[in-house]
N, C-alpha and C positions, 0 to 999 in steps of 0.2 A: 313738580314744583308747585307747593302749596303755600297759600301766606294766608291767617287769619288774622285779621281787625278788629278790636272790638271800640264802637264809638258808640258815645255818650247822646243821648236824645237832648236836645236843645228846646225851651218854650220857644221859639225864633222859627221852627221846625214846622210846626202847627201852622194850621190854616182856618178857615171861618170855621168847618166840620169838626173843629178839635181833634184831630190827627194830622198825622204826619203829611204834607204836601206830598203829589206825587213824584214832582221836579229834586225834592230832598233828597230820595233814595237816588238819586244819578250822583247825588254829591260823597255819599254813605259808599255807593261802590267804587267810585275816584279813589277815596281816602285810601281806600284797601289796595286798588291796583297801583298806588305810587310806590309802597313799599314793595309791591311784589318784582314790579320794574327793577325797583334797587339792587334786589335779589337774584333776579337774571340778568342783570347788564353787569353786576358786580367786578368781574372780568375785562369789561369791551363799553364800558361808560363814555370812553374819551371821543366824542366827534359821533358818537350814534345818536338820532333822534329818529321818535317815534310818535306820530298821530293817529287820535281817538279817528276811526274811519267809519266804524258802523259800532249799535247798541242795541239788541232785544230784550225787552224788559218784559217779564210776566209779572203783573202783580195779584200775588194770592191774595194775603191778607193786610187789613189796615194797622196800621202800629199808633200807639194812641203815648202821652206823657206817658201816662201809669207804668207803660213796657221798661220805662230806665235806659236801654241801651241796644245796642245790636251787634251781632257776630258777624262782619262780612267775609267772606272767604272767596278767596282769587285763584283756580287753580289752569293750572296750560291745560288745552283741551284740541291745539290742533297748529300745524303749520301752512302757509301759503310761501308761494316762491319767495314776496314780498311783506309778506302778513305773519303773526301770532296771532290764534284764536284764544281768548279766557273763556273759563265756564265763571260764574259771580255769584254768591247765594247772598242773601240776606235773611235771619234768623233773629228773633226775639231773644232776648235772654232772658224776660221775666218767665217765658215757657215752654223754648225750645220751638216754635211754630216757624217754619219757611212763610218769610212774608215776601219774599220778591226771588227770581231767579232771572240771570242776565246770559248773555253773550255779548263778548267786546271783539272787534275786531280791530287791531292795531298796527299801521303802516309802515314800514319803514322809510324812510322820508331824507334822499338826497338833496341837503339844502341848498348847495349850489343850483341846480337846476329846479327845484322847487318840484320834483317830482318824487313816486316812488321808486324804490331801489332794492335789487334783490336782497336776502339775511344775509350778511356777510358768512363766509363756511364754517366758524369755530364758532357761531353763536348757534347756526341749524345744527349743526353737527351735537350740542350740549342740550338743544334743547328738544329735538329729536331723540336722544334718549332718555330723556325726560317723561316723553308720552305716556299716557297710562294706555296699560296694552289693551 
């Protein structure tokens, strides 16, 4: 399960350095991981919720106005009893460059008790064979 994004660079974006903030790309790989959600919950949306739990962010390289835009790509990279792992890239599109690579880790989130809660079985189940092998 892959979902790619491609979002617009914002002057808004920028920071004293004239590039991208580093706080911006957390926002650049949200934008990507909401459709990817839509994507995999598409099924089982009604009453499931999920929270951001953990995020590793490498940042390769700085993306500056001139770049125009970014490719972000969201793909399933692992499950917990409780959790989905994403792998996250962020890519330049003025030249193809990896400027950021992430891991998201994401809860499943029993609202009545305000805790985590196992993947219900027909979501593990689809999204387990989903895995790239």
């Amino acid at each position: 399960m892959r979902v790619e994004c491609a979002v617009q660079l914002r002057w808004a974006d920028m920071d004293a350095m004239r590039h991208v903030n580093n706080a911006t790309y957390l926002t650049y790989l949200e934008t990507a991981r909401e459709p990817w959600f839509e994507e995999v919950l598409a099924q089982d949306a009604d009453g499931m919720r999920f929270v951001l739990r953990r995020l590793e962010i490498d940042y390769l390289s700085q993306l500056t106005f001139a770049d125009g835009s970014v490719l972000v790509t969201v793909e399933l990279d692992g499950l917990g009893r409780t959790s989905i792992r994403t792998r996250e890239r962020i890519t330049a599109e003025s030249d193809g460059r990896l400027v950021a690579e992430a891991v998201a880790i994401v809860v499943h989130l029993d609202e009545s008790l305000r805790a985590s809660a196992p993947l219900p079985e027909a979501l593990r189940e689809r999204l387990a064979a989903a895995l790239p092998a």
